[in-house]
N, C-alpha and C positions, 0 to 999 in steps of 0.2 A: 516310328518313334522307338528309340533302346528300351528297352526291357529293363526295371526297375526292380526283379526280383530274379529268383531262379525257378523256371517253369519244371524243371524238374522235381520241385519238391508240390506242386498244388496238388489238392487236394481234390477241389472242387469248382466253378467257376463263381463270378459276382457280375450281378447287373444293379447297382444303384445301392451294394451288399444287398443283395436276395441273393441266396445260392439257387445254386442247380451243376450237374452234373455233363460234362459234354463227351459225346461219345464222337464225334465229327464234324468235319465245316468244309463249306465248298464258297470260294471266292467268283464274283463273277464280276467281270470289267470288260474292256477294250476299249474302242475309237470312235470318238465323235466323229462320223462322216455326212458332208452336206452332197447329195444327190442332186446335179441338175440336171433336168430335162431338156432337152430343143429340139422342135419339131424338124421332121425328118433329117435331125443331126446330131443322131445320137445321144449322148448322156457324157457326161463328165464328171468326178467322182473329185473331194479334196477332203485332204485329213484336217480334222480341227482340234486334234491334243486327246488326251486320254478322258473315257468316261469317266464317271463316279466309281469309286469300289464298294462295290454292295457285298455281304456275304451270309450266309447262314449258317447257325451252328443246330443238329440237330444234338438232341440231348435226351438227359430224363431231372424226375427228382422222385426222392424215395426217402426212408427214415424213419424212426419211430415219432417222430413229429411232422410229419409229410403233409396233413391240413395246412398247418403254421406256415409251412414253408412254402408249398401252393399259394396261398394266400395271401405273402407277401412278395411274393415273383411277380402274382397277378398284378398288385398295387404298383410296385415297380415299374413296370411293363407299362400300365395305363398311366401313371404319372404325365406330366406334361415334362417339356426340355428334355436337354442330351442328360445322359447320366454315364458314370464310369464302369466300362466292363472291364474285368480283368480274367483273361481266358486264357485254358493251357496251349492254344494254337497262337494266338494272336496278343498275348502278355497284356497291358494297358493300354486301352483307347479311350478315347470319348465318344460317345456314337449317339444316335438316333434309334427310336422302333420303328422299323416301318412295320413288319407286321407279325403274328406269331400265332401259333394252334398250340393248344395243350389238349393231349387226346388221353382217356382214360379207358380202363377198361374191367369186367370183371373178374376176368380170369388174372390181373396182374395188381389184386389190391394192394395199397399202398405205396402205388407207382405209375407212375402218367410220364407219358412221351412227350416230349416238349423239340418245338421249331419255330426260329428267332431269326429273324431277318435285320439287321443290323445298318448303318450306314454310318459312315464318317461324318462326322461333324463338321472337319475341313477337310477335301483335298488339297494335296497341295497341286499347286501350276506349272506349268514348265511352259518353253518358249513354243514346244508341240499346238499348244492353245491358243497361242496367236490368231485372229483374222486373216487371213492370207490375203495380200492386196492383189488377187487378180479381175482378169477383166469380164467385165459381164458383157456376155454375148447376147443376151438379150437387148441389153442397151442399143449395143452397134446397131444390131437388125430393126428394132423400130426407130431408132431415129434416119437410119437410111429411108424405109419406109416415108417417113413424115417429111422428108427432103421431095421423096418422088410425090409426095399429093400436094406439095404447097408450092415446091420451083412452077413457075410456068415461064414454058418456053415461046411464048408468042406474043412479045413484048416490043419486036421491030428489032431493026440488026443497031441503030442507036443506044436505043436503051440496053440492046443486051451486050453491045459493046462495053458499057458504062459498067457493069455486072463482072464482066470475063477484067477491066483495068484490077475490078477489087479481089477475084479470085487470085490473079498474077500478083499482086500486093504480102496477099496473104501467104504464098508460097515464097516470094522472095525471103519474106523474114524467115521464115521457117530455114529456109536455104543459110542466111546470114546466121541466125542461130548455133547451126550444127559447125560453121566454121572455126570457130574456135573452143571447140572439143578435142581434145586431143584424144586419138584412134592410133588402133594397132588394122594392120590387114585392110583388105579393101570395100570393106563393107561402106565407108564414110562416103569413099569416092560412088559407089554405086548409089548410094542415095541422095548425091546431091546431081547425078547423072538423071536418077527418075525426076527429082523436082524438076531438073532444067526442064526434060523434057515435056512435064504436063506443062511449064508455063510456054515454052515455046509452041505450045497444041491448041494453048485458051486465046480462042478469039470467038465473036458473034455465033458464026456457024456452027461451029465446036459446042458452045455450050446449049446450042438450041437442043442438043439432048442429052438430058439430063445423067444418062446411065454414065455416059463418058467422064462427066463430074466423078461420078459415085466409083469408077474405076480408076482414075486418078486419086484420089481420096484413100485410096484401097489399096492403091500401087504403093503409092508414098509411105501408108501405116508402113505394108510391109518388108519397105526397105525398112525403113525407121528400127522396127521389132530387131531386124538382122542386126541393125547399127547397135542399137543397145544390147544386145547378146552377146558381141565381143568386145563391148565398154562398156564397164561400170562407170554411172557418173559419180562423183565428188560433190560435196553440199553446195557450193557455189555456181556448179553446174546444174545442178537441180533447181537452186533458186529463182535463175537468169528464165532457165526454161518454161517455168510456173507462171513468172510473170508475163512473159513473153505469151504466154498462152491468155492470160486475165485480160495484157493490154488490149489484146486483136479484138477480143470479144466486149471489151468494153466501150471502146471508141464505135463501133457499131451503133453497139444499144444507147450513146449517148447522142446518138442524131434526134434533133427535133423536127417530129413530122408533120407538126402543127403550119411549117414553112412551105410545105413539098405541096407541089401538084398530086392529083391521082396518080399520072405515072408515074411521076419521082419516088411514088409511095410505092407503086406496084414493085419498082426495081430494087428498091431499100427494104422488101419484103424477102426478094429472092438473095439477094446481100446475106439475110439476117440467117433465113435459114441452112445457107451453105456454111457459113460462120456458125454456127450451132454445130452441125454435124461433123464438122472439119475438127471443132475445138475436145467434141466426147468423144471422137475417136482418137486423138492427140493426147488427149489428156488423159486417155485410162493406158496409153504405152506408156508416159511418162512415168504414172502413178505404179503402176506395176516397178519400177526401180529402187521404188523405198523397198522393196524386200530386200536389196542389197547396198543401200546408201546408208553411211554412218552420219550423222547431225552430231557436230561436235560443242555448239552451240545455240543458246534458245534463239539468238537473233537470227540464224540463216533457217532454222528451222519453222521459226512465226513465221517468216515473212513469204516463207513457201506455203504454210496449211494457209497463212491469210489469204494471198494469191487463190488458192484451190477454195476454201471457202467462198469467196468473194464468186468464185468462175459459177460455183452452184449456184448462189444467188441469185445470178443474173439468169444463167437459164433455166431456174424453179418461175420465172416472170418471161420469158421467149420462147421455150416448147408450146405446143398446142397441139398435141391431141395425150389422150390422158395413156396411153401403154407407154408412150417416153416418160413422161412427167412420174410415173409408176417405178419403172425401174433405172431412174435417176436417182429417188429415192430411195431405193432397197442400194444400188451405189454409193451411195452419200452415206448411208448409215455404217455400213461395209468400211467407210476411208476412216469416219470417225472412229471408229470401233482400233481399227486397226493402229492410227495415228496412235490414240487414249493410250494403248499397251505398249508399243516399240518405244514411242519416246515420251513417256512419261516422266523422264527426267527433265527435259528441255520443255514443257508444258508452259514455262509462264503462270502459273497460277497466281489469282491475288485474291485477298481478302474483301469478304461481301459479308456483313451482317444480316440474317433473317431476321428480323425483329416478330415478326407473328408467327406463329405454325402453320404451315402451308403446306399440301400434299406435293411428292415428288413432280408431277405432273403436269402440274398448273403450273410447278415453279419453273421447270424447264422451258414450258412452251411462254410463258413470259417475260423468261430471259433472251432464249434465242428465237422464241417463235418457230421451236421446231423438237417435237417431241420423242423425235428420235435419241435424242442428246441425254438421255434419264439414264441409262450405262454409265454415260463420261461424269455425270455429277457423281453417280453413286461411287465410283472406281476413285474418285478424285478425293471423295471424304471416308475413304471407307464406313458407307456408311449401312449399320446391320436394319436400320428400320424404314423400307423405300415407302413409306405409305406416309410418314407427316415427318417433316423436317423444319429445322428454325437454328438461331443461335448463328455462329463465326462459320461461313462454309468457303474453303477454297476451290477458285472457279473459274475458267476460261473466263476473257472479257469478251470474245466473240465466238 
């Protein structure tokens, strides 16, 4: 904030106007960092914007009125809400107390030491604060995991034949997909060289064990990762993709198995889970590209978060065992978080009446039945009081 006077001519400082005297201040800040862990694989470290700026001024206060002025510092200080400092280092703020000592002493009557811990009322944001859309490796590793405890591979070379038709399905499109992306270099061609090659590999025998799935799967991410390193996709490229990824998974999950024999079931089981694990390891390369896709429109942009929303959905109702279903949702909340900021101009938002006072919480998990979403309402209304809300709130419709 500019300076609204000349620091050169103060005198002494004001907190709420209580004087006091500053003899010095020490600023302390830096970087929000999120620290991940993974077992036996090391750690990985991501910046998430700048901290709060805290700082302290020590000081004193003295005078031939030094009760008076003690005594209304104290008032000050304990008061409730920000109040206005105006200081020779830091000119006009609005701040907070976090905390403060006033030390007195014999030998210095009519004079007390005084230390004031201050905070900003706002910071401000920068793009540094962002979410960062990358990929939880966590994810990857238990849902690989939940692939190898639920595929069973001793279902007859019919039935697994029928298995390995829908794997080569699901790499076709994938294949079809990426061909009309337009690429620099030859990264395009090696990845549709790796697809060929796992679908020319998937048959019965091939998929009776399971690892070879899970390294084809692994293969393909990471050509894919290369492809998207030296192209950046376009919003309509991103769009096609989204969907492309909802479709596979959803034409799956809409089979009725109320028709199926037991083994039709067994085999529409191993279907389901290769198509889970195929789609969150698909779908968090993809989603790592909003870090460098522009949405120039709310329509190409809805119809991607809808796409990816919808993909959640479905597998918050198809994982089964609860470390996937775990850090699905610490992912989910990560895309939202991240969506909410970057394109919060292209949002969509429409108009909901509260009509009653409802806590932030209930209203969310009522809306979306998912109570991760309490950030996106607050950020969407700026709203200062997350504990009871009512009244006009603009809000995602999903």
């Amino acid at each position: 904030m500019a300076l609204t006077f000349d620091t050169s001519e103060l005198n002494s400082s004001t907190f709420k106007g209580a004087s006091f005297y500053t003899l010095d201040s020490s600023l302390q800040s830096g970087k929000r960092l999120t620290n991940h862990k993974f077992i036996d694989s090391g750690t990985r470290t991501e910046e998430n914007g700048n901290d709060d700026k805290v700082f302290t001024i020590e000081g004193y206060i003295t005078g031939s009125d030094y009760q008076t002025t003690k005594t209304a510092l104290i008032k000050a200080l304990d008061s409730s809400g920000s109040g206005t400092l105006i200081d020779t280092y830091y000119g006009e703020l609005e701040v907070f107390v976090d905390s403060y000592t006033i030390k007195e002493s014999s030998k210095s009557n009519g004079k007390a030491d005084i230390s004031i811990t201050f905070v900003l009322e706002e910071n401000e944001l920068d793009e540094t604060q962002f979410v960062s859309m990358s990929r939880n490796t966590n994810l990857d590793t238990n849902i690989y995991n939940e692939f190898r405890d639920i595929y069973n591979p001793n279902l007859g070379l019919d039935v697994l034949n029928d298995v390995a038709e829908t794997i080569k399905t699901v790499y076709n499109a994938t294949n079809n997909a990426i061909k009309f992306i337009e690429s620099t270099g030859d990264t395009k061609q090696l990845l549709q060289s790796t697809i060929d090659l796992a679908i020319s590999n998937t048959d019965a025998s091939y998929i009776s064990n399971v690892e070879n799935i899970i390294s084809d799967i692994s293969n393909i991410n990471l050509a894919m990762n290369n492809f998207y390193a030296e192209n950046t996709l376009d919003e309509s490229e991103m769009k096609s993709s989204s969907n492309l990824i909802y479709s596979t998974i959803n034409e799956i999950t809409e089979i009725d198995e109320t028709n199926l024999n037991e083994v039709e079931k067994l085999s529409l089981s191993n279907k389901v889970t290769f198509i889970n694990t195929q789609t969150i390891v698909q779908l968090q390369s993809l989603n790592e590209q909003l870090e460098t896709t522009d949405f120039t429109t709310g329509d190409s942009f809805g119809s991607t978060k809808s796409d990816v929303l919808d993909t959640f959905e479905i597998l918050d109702h198809s994982l089964e065992t609860q470390d996937s279903l775990d850090e699905l949702k610490t992912y989910k909340s990560d895309y939202i978080k991240f969506i909410t900021q970057k394109y919060s101009s292209l949002q969509n938002l429409q108009d909901e009446n509260q009509g009653s006072t409802v806590d932030i919480y209930t209203y969310t998990l009522n809306k979306y039945n998912d109570i991760d979403r309490v950030n996106e309402v607050l950020e969407n209304n700026d709203i200062l009081d997350p504990i009871f809300i009512n009244g006009n709130l603009q809000v995602l419709n999903k």
